[in-house]
GUVOLUM-982643 format. One record per residue (C-alpha): residue in three letters; z, x, y. Coordinates in steps of 0.5 Angstrom, whole numbers, padded with zeros to 4 digits, always signed. Example, Ala and Ser with C-alpha at 12.3 -4.5 7.8 and 13.67 -1.06 7.14 Angstrom:
2
ala+0016+0025-0009;ser+0014+0027-0002;
# end
This chain:
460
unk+0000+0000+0000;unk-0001+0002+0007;unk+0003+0002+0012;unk-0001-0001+0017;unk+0003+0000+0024;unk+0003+0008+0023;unk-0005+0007+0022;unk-0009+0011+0028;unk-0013+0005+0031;unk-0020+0010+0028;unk-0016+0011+0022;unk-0016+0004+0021;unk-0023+0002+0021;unk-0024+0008+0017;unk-0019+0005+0011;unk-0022-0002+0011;unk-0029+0001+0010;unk-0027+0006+0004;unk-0024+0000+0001;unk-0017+0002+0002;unk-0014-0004+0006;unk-0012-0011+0002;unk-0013-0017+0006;unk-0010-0025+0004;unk-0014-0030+0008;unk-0010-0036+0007;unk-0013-0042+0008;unk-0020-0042+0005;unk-0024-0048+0010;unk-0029-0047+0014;unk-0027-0042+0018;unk-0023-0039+0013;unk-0028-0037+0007;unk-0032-0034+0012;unk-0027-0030+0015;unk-0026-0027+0008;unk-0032-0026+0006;unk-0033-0022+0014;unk-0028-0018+0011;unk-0031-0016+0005;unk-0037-0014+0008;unk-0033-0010+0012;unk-0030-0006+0005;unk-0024-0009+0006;unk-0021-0012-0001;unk-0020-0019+0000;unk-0016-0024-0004;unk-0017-0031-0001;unk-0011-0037-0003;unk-0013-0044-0003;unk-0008-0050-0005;unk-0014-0054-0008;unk-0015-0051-0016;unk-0022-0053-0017;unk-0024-0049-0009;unk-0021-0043-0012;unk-0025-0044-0019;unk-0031-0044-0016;unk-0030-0038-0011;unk-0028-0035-0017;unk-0034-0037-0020;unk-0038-0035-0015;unk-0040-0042-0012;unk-0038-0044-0005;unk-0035-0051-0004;unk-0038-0051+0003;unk-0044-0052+0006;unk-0045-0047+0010;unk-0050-0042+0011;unk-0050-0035+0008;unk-0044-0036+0006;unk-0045-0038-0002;unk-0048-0032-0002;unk-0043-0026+0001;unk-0038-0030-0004;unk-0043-0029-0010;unk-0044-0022-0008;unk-0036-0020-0007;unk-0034-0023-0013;unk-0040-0019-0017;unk-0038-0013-0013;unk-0029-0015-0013;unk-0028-0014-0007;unk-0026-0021-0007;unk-0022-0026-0011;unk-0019-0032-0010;unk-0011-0035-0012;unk-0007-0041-0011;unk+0000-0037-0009;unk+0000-0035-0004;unk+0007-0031-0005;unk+0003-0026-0011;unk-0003-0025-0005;unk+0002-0024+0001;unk+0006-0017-0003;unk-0002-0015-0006;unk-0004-0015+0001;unk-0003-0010+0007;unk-0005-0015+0012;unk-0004-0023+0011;unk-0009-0028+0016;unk-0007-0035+0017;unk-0013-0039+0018;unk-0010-0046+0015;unk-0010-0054+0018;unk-0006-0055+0025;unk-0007-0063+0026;unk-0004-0068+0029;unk+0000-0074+0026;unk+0000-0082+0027;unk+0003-0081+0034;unk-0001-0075+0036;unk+0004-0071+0035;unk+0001-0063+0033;unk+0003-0063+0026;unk+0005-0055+0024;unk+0007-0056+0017;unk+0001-0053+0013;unk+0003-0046+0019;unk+0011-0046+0017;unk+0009-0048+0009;unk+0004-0042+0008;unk+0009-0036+0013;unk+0014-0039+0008;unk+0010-0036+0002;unk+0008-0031+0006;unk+0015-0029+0008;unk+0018-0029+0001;unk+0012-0023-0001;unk+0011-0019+0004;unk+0014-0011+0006;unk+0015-0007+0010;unk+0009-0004+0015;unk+0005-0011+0014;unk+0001-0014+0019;unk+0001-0021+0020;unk-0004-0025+0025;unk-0005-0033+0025;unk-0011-0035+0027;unk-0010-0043+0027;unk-0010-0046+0034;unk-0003-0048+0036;unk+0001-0050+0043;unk+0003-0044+0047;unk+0010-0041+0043;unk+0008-0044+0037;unk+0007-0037+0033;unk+0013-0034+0036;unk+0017-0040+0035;unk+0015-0042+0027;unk+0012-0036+0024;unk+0016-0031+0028;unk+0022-0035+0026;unk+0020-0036+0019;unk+0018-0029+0017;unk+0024-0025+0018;unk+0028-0031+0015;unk+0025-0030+0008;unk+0023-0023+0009;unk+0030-0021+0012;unk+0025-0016+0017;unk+0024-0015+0024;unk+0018-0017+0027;unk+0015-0011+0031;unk+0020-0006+0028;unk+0018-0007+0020;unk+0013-0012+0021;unk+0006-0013+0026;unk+0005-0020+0028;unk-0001-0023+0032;unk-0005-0029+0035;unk-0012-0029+0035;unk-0016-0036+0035;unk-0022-0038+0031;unk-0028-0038+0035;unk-0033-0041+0032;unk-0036-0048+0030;unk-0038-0050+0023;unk-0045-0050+0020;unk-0046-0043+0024;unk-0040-0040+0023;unk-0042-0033+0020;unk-0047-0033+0026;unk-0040-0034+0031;unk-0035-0030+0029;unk-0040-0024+0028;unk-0042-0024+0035;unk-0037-0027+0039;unk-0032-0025+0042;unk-0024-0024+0040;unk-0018-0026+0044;unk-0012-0022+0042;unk-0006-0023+0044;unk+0001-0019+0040;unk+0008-0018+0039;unk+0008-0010+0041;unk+0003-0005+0042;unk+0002-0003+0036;unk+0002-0009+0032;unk-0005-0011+0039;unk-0008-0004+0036;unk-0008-0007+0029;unk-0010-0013+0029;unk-0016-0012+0034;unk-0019-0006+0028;unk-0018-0010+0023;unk-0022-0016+0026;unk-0026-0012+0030;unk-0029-0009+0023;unk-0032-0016+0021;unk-0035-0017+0029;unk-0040-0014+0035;unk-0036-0018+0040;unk-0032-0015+0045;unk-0024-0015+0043;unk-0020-0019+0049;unk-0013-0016+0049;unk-0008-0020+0053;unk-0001-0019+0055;unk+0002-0024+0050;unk+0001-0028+0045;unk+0002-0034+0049;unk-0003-0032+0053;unk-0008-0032+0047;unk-0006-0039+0045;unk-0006-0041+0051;unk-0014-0039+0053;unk-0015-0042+0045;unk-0013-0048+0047;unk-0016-0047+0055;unk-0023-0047+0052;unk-0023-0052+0048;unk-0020-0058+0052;unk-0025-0056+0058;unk-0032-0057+0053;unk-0027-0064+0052;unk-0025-0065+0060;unk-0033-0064+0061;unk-0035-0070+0056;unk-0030-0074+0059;unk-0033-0073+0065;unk-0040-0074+0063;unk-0038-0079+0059;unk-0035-0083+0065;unk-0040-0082+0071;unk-0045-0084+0065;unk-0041-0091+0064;unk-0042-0091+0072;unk-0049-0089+0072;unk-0051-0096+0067;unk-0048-0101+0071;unk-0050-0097+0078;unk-0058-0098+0076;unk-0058-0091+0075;unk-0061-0086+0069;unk-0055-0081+0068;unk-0060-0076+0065;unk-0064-0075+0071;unk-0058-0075+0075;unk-0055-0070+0071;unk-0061-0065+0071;unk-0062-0065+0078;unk-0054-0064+0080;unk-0054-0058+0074;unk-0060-0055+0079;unk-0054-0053+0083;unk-0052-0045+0079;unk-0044-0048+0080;unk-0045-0055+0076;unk-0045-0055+0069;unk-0045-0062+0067;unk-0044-0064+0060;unk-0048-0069+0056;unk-0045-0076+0055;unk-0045-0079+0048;unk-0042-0084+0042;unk-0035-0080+0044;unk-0033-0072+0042;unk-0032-0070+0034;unk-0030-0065+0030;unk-0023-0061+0028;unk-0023-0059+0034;unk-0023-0063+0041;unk-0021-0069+0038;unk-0014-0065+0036;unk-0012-0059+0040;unk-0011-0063+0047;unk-0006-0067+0044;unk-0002-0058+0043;unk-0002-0057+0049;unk+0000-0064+0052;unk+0006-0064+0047;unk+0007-0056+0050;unk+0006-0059+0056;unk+0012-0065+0055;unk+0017-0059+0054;unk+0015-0056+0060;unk+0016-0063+0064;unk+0008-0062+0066;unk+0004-0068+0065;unk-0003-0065+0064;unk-0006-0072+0067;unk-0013-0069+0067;unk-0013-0067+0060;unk-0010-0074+0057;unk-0015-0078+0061;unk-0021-0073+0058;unk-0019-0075+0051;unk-0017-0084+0053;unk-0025-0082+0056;unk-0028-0079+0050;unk-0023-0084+0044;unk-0026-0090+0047;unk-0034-0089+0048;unk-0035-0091+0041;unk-0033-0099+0043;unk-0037-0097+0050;unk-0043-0097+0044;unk-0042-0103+0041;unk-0041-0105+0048;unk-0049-0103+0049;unk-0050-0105+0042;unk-0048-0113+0043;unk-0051-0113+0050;unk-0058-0111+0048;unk-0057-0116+0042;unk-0055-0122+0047;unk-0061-0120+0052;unk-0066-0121+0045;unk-0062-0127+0044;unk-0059-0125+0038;unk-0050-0126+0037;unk-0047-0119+0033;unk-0044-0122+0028;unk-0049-0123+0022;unk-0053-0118+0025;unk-0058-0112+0022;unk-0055-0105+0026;unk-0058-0098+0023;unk-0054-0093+0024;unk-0058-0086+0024;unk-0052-0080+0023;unk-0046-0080+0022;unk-0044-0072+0022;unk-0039-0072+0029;unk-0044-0067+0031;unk-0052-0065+0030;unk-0055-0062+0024;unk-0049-0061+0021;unk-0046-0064+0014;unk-0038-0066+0017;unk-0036-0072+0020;unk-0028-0070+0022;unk-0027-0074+0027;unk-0034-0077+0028;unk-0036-0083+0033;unk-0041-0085+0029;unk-0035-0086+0023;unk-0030-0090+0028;unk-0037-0094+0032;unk-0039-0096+0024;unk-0032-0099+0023;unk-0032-0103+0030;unk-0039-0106+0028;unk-0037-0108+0022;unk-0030-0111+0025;unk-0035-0115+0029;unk-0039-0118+0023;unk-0045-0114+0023;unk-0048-0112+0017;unk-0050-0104+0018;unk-0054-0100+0014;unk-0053-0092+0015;unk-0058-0087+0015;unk-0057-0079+0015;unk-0061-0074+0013;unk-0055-0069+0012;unk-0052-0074+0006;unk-0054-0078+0000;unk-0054-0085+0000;unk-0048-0084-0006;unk-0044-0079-0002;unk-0044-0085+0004;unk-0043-0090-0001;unk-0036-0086-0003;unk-0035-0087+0004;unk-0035-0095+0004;unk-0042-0096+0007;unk-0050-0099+0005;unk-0055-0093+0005;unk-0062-0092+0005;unk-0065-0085+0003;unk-0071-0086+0008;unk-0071-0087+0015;unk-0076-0092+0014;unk-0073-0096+0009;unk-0067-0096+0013;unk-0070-0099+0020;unk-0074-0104+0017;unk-0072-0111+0019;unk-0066-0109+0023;unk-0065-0113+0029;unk-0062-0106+0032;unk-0062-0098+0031;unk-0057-0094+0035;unk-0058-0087+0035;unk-0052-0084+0033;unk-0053-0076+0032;unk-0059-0072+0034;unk-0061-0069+0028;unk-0066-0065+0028;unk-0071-0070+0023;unk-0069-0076+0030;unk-0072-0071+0035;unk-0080-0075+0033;unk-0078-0082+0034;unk-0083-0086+0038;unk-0080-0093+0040;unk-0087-0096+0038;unk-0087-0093+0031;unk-0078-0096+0030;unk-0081-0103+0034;unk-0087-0104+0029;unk-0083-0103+0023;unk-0076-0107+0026;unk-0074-0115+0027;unk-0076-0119+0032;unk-0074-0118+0039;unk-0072-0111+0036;unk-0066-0107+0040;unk-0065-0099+0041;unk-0058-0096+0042;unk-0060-0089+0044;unk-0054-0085+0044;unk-0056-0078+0043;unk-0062-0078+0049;unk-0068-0078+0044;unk-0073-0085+0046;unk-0076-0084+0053;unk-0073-0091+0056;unk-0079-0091+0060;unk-0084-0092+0052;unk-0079-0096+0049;unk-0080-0101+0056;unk-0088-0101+0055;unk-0087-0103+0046;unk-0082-0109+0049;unk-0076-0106+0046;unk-0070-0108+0048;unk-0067-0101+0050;unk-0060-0099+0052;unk-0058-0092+0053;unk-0051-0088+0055;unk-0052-0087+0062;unk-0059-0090+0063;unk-0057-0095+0068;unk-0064-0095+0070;unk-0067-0098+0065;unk-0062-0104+0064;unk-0064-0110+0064;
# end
């Protein structure tokens, strides 16, 4: 075993190359078996630990349970060459290792409050392995104080060592967004933030061997935290207020999209566009971190509540559109034939945590609508487990439908023509285009009845 903290920075770097550093990963998802398997290809041997049996059976077969590009491949090729192997205890991979990276789920619960369970769980089992002049780095997102308050804490009570004397603990964020995760963690560039100087200098040669980017040292680990969760809830602040001035922009007449692309001309305006409302692990959760940090500082955090209040009703701002267009072709909602085209939570991806397009469909069918689900991205048995109809073409999934709404820009939505979706839909046919790929002014000439996120302009 290595003793981590006594290492040269280069040295370092030397040893992960010459294969002669081991590193857990613990929590194999979507950005932690990329991460493993990064640091495999940088030398390091890397044992991965995953809670879920049959994950672990498969990496250890040299199958991928997620689909995600390259990453079956380095995982084939890791497992072949030995540098990686995946276990189910995390105590038995903790004192194997000389550095341990904690890349588990951090939620929120019920009430929105942040959930750190699966953080405290695994610094448990880490706790009970590890030795002395190991290095510890979470990388899950979590509220400023939260590394130092629980895993900190939790470390030293079941090792019965000291952080920054006997062991290193660091804090740096995942940056990178499911189906481009390998691209993102290679290239961009990492915050780090550390209990000590020593502890800093490792953390940022270790991760540094598996990326081009720069290392972002910051005073602290609140600081890195903090910026995790800064980043984050700008891109939802943003949606928000994209989201808000496209509500606006429809009942003022207005077409948002041309209103936005003459504002951006402006070098200091960065407006968003607007949608269904905001998905994903990401944005939905972490805002929710830092109101909850927030609250124990006596900081209300108004802007970042109101961002999420914006974005969490947009799907019933959908329907809203959906049920008005129907109104106008002379046609109630309930009973009606609405196709949903996507359902991933963004474009071109195979996810839907957290997706508008899920929680649009539920109020649809609360609302009596019979819906139908389109998305190239699954299959019709995979959207059946979900509880809804499917058809496997787009044709086949739009025919007779009294209305489409555009849920996701996938990359196979990007041809569709208003008059090609008219001819093959019901009478009096209705679009919904939340994703700003039929031209409003087409769908107007094919009769359509056309109602769009922030097209107030072509409202009637």
């Amino acid at each position: 075993m290595i003793d981590i903290l006594k290492q040269s920075p280069e040295d370092l770097k030397r040893q992960v190359a010459k294969g002669n550093v081991t590193v857990s990963v613990i929590g194999l998802g979507w950005m932690g078996l990329p991460t493993a398997c990064l640091l495999a290809e940088a030398g390091a041997r890397v044992i991965g630990v995953d809670m879920n049996h049959s994950i672990v059976k498969r990496l250890n077969e040299g199958t991928s349970h997620l689909e995600e590009p390259g990453v079956e491949r380095l995982v084939r090729r890791h497992i072949r060459t030995g540098r990686f192997k995946a276990t189910t205890v995390v105590e038995e991979a903790s004192s194997q290792s000389d550095v341990v990276i904690i890349v588990v789920p951090t939620l929120i619960d019920q009430s929105k409050r942040p959930d750190y369970s699966a953080v405290e769980n695994a610094s448990e089992e880490i706790g009970k392995g590890m030795h002395k002049g190991s290095l510890i780095i979470l990388e899950s997102t979590c509220g400023p104080g939260v590394t130092e308050r629980i895993v900190r804490a939790t470390l030293e009570k079941r090792s019965g060592l000291k952080a920054g004397e006997d062991f290193g603990l660091a804090y740096s964020p995942i940056r990178a967004m499911a189906g481009r995760a390998l691209v993102d963690l290679q290239s961009y560039n990492r915050v780090v933030g550390a209990i000590n100087k020593k502890s800093l200098d490792a953390a940022c040669s270790i991760l540094s061997t598996t990326t081009k980017g720069e290392m972002i040292r910051v005073r602290d680990i609140k600081t890195a935290e903090a910026a995790k969760l800064f980043e984050v809830i700008y891109r939802d602040a943003n949606i928000g207020l994209a989201n808000e001035f496209a509500v606006f922009c429809e009942n003022a007449g207005i077409d948002y999209v041309e209103a936005m692309a003459a504002a951006n001309s402006q070098p200091y305006s960065h407006l968003h566009v607007p949608g269904a409302g905001v998905g994903g692990h990401c944005l939905p959760v972490y805002p929710y971190m830092l109101i909850d940090e927030g609250k124990s500082q006596g900081v209300k955090l108004r802007i970042v509540k109101t961002s999420r209040s914006i974005n969490e009703e947009m799907p019933k701002h959908v329907l809203g559109l959906a049920a008005n267009g129907l109104r106008s072709s002379g046609k109630p909602l309930r009973r009606a034939r609405v196709t949903v085209l996507g359902i991933s939570y963004r474009p071109n991806v195979k996810e839907i945590r957290f997706s508008p397009a899920i929680e649009l469909i539920s109020l649809l069918k609360r609302r009596g609508a019979r819906v139908t689900i389109h998305d190239p991205k699954f299959s019709c048995e995979e959207i059946g487990k979900l509880g809804h109809e499917a058809e496997p073409t787009l044709k086949k999934a739009v025919e007779k439908a009294d209305c489409v709404i555009i849920a996701v820009a996938h990359d196979e939505f990007r041809k569709l023509d208003a008059r090609e979706l008219a001819a093959l839909m019901g009478r009096s046919p209705v679009i919904v285009d939340c994703a700003h790929l039929i031209d409003p002014a087409q769908a107007e000439k094919s009769r359509v009845t056309y109602r769009g996120v922030g097209r107030g302009l072509w409202t009637r």
